[in-house]
PAZAPA-4460 file (N, C-alpha, C; in steps of 0.05 Angstrom, whole numbers, plus 32768, in hexadecimal, padded with zeros to 4 digits):
% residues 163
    n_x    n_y    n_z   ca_x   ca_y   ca_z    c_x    c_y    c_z   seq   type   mol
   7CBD   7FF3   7F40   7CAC   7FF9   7F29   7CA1   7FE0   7F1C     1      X     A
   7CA9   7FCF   7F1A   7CA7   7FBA   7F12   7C91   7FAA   7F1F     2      X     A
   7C87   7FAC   7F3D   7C76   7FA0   7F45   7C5E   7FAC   7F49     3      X     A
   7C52   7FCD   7F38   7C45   7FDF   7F3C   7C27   7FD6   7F2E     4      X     A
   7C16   7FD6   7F33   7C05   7FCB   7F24   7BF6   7FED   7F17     5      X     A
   7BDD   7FEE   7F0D   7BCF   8002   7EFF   7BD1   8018   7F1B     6      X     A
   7BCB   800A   7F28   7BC3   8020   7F3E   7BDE   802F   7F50     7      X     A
   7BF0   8028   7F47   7C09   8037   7F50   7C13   8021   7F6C     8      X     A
   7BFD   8013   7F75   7C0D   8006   7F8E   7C1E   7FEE   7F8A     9      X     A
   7C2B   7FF2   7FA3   7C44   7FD6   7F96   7C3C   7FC5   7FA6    10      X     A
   7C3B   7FAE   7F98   7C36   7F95   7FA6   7C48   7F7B   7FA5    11      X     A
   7C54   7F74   7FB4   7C64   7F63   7FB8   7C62   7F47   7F9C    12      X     A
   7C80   7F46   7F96   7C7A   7F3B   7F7B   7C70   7F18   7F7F    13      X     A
   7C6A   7F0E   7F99   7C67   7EF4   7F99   7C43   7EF7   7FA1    14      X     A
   7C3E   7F0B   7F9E   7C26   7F0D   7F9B   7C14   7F13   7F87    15      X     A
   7C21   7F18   7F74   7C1B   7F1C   7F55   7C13   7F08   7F49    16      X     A
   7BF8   7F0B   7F34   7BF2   7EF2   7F21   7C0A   7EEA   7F18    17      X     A
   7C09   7ECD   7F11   7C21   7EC9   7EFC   7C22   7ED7   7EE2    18      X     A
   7C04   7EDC   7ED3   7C06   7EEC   7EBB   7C11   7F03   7EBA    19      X     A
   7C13   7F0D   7ED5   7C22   7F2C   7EDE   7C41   7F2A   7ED8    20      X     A
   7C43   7F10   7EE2   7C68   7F0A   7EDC   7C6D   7F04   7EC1    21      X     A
   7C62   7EF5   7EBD   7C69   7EE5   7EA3   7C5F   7EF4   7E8C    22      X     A
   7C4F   7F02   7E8B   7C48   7F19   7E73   7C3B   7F0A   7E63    23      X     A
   7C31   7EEF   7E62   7C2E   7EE7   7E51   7C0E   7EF0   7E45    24      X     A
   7C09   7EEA   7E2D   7BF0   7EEF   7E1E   7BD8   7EDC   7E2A    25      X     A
   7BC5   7EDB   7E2E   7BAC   7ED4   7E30   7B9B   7ECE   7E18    26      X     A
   7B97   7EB2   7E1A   7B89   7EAA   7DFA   7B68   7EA9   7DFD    27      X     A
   7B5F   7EAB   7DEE   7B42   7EA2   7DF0   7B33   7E8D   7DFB    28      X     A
   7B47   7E7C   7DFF   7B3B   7E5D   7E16   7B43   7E6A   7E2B    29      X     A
   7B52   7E8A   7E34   7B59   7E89   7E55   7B72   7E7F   7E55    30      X     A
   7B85   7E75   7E4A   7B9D   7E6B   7E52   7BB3   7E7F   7E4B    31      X     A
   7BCC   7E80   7E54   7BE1   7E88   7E51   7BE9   7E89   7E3B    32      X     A
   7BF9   7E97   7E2B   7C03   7E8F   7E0A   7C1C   7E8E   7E12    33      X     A
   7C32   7E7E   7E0F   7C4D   7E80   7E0F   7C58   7E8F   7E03    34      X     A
   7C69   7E9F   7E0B   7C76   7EB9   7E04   7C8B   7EB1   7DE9    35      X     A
   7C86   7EB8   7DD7   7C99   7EB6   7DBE   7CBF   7EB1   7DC1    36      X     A
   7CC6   7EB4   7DD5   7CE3   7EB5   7DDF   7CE7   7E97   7DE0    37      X     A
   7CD4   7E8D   7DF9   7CD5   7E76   7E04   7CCF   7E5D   7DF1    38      X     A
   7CB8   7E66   7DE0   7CB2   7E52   7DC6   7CC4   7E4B   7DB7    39      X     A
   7CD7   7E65   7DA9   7CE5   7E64   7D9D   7CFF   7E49   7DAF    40      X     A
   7D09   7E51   7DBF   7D1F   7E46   7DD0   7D1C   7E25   7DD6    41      X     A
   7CF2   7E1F   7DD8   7CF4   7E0B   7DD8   7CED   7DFC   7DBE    42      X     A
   7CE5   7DFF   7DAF   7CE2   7DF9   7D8F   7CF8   7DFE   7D7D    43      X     A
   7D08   7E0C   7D7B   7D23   7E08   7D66   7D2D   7DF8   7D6A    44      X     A
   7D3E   7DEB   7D83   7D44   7DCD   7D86   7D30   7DB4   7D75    45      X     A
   7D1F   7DBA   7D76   7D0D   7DA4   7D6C   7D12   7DA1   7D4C    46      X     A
   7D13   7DC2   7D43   7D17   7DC4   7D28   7D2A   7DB7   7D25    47      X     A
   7D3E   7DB9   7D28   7D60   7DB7   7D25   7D60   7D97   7D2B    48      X     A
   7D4B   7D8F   7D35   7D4C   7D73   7D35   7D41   7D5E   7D25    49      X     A
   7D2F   7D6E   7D14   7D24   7D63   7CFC   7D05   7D64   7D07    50      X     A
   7D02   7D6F   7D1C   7CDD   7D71   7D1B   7CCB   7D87   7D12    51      X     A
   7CB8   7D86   7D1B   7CAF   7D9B   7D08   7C97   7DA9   7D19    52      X     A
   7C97   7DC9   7D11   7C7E   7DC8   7D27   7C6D   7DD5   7D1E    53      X     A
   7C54   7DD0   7D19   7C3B   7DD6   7D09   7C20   7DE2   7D22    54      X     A
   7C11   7DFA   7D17   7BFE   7E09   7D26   7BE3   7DF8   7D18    55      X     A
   7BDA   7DE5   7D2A   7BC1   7DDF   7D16   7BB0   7DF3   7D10    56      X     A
   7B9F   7DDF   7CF9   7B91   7DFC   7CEA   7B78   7DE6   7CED    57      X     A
   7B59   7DF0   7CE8   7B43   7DE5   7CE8   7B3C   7DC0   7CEE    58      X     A
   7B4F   7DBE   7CD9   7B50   7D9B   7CDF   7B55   7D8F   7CF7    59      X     A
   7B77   7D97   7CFA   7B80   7D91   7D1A   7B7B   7D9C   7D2D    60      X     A
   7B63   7DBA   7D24   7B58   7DB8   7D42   7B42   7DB2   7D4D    61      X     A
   7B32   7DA7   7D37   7B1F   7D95   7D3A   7B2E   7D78   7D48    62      X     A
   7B41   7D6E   7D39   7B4E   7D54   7D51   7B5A   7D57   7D66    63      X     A
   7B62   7D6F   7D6A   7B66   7D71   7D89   7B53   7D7B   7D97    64      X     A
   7B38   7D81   7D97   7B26   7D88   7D9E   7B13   7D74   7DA3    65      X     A
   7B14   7D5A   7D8C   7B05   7D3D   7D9B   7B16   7D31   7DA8    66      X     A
   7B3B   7D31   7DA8   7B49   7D2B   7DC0   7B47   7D37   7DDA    67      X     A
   7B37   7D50   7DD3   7B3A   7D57   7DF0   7B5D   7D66   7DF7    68      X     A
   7B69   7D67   7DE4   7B82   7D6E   7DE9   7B8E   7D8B   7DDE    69      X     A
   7B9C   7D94   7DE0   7BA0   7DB7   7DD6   7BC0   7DB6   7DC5    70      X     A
   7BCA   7D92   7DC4   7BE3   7D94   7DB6   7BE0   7D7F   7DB3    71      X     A
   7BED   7D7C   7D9E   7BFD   7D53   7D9A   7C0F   7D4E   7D8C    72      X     A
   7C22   7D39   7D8D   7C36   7D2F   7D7B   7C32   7D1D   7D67    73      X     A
   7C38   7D1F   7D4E   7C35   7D02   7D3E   7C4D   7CFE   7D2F    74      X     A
   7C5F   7CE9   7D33   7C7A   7CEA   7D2B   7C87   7CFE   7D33    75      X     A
   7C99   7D10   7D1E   7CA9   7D20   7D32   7C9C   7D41   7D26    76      X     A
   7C7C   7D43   7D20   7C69   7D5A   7D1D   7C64   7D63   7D3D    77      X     A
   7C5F   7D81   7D44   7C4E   7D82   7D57   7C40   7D91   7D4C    78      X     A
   7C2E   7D8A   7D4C   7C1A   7D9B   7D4A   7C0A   7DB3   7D6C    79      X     A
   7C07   7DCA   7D65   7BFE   7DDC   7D7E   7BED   7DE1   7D75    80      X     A
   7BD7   7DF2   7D8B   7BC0   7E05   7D81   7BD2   7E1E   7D79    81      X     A
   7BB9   7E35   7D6B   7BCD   7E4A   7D66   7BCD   7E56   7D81    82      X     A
   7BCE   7E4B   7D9A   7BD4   7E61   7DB1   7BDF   7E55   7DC5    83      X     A
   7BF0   7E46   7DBE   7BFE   7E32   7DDA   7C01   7E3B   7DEE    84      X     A
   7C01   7E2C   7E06   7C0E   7E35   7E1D   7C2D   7E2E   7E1B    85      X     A
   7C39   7E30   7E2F   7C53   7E25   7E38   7C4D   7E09   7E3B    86      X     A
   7C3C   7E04   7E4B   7C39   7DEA   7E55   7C38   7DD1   7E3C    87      X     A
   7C27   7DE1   7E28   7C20   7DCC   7E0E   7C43   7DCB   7DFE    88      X     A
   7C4D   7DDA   7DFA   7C6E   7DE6   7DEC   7C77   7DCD   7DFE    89      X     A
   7C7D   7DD2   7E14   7C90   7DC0   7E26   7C87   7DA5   7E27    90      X     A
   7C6C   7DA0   7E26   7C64   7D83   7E24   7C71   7D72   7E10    91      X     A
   7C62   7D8C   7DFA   7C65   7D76   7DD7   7C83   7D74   7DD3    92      X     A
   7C96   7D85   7DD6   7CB0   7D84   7DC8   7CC3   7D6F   7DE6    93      X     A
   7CB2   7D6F   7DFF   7CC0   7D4F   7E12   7CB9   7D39   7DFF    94      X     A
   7C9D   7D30   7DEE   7C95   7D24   7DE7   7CA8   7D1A   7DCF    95      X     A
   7CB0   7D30   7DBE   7CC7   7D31   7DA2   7CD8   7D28   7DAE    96      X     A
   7CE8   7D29   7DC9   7D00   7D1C   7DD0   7CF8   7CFB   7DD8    97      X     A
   7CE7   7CFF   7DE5   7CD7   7CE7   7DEF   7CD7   7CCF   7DD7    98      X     A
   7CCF   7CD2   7DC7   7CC7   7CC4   7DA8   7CE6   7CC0   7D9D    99      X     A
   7CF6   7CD3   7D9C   7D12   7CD6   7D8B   7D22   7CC2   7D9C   100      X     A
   7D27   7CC1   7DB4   7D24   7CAE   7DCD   7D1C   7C8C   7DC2   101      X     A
   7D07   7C91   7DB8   7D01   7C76   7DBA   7CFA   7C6E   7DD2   102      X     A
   7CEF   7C7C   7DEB   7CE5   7C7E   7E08   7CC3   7C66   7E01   103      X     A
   7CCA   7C4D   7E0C   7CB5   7C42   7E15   7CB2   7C31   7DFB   104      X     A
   7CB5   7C2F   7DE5   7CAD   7C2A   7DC8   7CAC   7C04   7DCB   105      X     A
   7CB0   7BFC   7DE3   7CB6   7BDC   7DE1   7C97   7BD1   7DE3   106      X     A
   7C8E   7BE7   7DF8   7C76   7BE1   7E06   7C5A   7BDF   7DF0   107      X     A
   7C3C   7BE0   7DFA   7C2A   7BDF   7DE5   7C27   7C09   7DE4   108      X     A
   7C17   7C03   7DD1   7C14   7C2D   7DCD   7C04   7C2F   7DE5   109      X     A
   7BF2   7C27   7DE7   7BE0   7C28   7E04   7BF6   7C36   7E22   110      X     A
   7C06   7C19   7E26   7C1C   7C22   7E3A   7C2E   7C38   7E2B   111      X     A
   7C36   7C35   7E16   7C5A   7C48   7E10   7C47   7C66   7E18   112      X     A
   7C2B   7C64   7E0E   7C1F   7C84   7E12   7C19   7C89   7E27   113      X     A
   7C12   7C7A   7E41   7C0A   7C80   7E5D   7C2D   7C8B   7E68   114      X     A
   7C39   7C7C   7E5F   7C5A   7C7F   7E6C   7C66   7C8E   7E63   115      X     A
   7C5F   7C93   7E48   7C6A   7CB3   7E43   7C5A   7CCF   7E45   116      X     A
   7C3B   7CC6   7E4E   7C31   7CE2   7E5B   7C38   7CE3   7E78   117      X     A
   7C36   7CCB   7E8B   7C46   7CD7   7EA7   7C64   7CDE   7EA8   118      X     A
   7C6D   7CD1   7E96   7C89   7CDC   7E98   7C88   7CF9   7E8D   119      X     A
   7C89   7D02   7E7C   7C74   7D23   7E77   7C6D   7D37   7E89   120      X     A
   7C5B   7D33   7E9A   7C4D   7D37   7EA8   7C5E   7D3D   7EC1   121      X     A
   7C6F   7D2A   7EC5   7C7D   7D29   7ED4   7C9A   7D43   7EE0   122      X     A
   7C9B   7D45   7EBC   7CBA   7D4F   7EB1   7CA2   7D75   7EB2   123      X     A
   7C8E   7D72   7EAD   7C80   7D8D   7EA9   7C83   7D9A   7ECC   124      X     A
   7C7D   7D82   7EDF   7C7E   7D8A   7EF8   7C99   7D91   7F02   125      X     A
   7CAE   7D8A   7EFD   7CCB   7D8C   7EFB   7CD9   7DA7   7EF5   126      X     A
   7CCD   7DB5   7EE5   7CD1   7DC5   7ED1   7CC1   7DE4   7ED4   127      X     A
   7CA8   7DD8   7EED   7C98   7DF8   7EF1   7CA7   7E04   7EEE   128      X     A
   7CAE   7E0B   7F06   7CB9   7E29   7F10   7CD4   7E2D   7EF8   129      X     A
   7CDC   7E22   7EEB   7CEE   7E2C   7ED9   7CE7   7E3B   7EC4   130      X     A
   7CD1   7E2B   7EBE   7CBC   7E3A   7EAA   7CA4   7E4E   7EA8   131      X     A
   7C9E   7E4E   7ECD   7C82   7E5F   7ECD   7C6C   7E57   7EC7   132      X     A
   7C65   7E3A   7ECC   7C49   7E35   7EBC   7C37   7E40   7ED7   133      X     A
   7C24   7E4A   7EC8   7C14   7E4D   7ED7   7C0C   7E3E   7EE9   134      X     A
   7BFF   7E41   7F02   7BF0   7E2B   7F0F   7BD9   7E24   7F01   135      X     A
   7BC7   7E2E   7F00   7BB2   7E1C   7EEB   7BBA   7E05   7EDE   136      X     A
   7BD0   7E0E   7ED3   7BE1   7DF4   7EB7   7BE5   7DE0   7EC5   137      X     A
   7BF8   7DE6   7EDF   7C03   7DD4   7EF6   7BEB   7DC5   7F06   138      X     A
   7BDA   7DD7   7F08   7BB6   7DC2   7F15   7BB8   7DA7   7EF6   139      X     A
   7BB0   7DB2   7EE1   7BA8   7D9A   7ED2   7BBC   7D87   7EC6   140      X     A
   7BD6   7D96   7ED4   7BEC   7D7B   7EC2   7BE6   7D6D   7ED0   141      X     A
   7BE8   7D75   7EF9   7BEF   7D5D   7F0D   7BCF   7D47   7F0C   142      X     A
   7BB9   7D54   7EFE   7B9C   7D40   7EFB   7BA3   7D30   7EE9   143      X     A
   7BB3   7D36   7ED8   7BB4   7D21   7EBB   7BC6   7D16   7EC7   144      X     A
   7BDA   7D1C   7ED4   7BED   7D02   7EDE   7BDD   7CEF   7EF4   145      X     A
   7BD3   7CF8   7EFE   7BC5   7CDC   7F10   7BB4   7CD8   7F04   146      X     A
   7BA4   7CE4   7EF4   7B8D   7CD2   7EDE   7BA4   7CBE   7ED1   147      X     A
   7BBF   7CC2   7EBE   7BC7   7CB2   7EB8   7BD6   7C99   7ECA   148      X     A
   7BE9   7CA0   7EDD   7BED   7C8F   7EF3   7BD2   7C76   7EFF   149      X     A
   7BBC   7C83   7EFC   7B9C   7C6F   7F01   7B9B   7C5A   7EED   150      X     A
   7B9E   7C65   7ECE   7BA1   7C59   7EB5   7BB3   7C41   7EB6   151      X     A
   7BCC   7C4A   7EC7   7BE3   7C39   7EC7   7BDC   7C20   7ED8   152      X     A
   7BCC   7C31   7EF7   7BCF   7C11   7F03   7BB3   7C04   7EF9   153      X     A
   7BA3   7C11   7EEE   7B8A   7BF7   7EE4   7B8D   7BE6   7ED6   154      X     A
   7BA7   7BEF   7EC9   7BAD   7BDD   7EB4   7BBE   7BC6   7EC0   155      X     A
   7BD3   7BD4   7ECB   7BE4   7BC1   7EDD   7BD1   7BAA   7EED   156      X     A
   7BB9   7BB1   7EFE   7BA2   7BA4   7F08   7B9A   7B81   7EF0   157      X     A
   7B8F   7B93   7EDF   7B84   7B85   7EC5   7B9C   7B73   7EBA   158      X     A
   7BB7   7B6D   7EC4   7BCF   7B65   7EBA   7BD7   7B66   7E9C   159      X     A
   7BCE   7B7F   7E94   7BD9   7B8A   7E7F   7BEC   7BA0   7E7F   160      X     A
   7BFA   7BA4   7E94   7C13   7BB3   7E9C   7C26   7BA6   7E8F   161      X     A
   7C3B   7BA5   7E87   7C5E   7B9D   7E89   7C71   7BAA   7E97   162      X     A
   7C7B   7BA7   7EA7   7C8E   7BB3   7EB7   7CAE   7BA5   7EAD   163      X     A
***
C-alpha cells in the first residue's frame, strides 16, 4: 500500500521520487521544505545551547538574496528562509557547532570561511542518506564544494594559504 501511487499501481519503492518518500512540502522556489519533526530534532539542541533560530523577514531576505544564499549564521543566530530545506537546517546548525568549536578561528575569515564551508559540505555529503536530501540538494552542495576547494587552492597558489 504504501508504494501505490494515484493510479493504484505499485511501483517499486526505489523507484519513487524522493518527495514520494519523504512527504516533504514543496516551496515556491521548487525545493523540499523539511518536515517539522526533523527541524524540531535538529534545532532544539541549538536552543538548549544558547542559539537562536530566527525565520528572516523582508530585511534578511533581501541579504540573503544579494548573498545568493537561502541561510546564514551570525554569531550563534541562524537565521532561515521561511521554507527551509533540510539541507539549509543541517548546514546552519554544523555551522553553530562549527563556531561554538572555535573550528578554524586562528586563520584569516577569508580561510576560517572556505574551511568551514568544505568541511560542511563535506559533513552534508556524509549525512545524505541519513537524512534524505534530495538529489538536487546533493547536485549543488557537491558544486559548492569544488567551487570552494578551487577557492582553496588559488589561494594556496597566490601563497596566501596557511597550512
Amino acid at each position: 500500500i504504501e508504494n501505490q501511487i494515484r493510479s493504484d499501481i505499485i511501483i517499486p519503492t526505489e523507484e519513487l521520487p524522493d518527495r514520494v518518500l519523504t512527504r516533504r512540502k514543496v516551496s515556491d522556489r521548487g525545493t523540499e521544505i523539511i518536515d517539522k519533526a526533523t527541524y524540531h530534532k535538529l534545532t532544539n539542541p541549538v536552543i538548549k545551547r544558547g542559539g537562536e533560530i530566527k525565520f528572516a523577514d523582508e530585511e534578511w531576505m533581501r541579504y540573503l538574496k544579494m548573498r545568493d544564499a537561502t541561510a546564514a549564521i551570525i554569531g550563534d543566530v541562524i537565521i532561515l528562509m521561511p521554507d527551509p530545506t533540510i539541507t539549509d537546517v543541517l548546514e546552519e546548525v554544523y555551522h553553530f557547532y562549527q563556531n561554538r568549536a572555535g573550528l578554524n578561528m586562528q586563520y584569516s575569515i577569508e580561510q576560517h570561511d572556505i574551511m568551514n564551508e568544505i568541511d560542511a559540505k563535506e559533513y552534508l555529503i556524509r549525512v545524505a542518506d541519513k537524512y534524505k536530501i534530495p538529489q538536487t540538494e546533493m547536485e549543488e552542495t557537491r558544486a559548492l564544494l569544488e567551487s570552494y576547494k578551487s577557492k582553496m587552492e588559488n589561494l594556496k597558489k597566490a601563497g596566501e594559504w596557511i597550512d
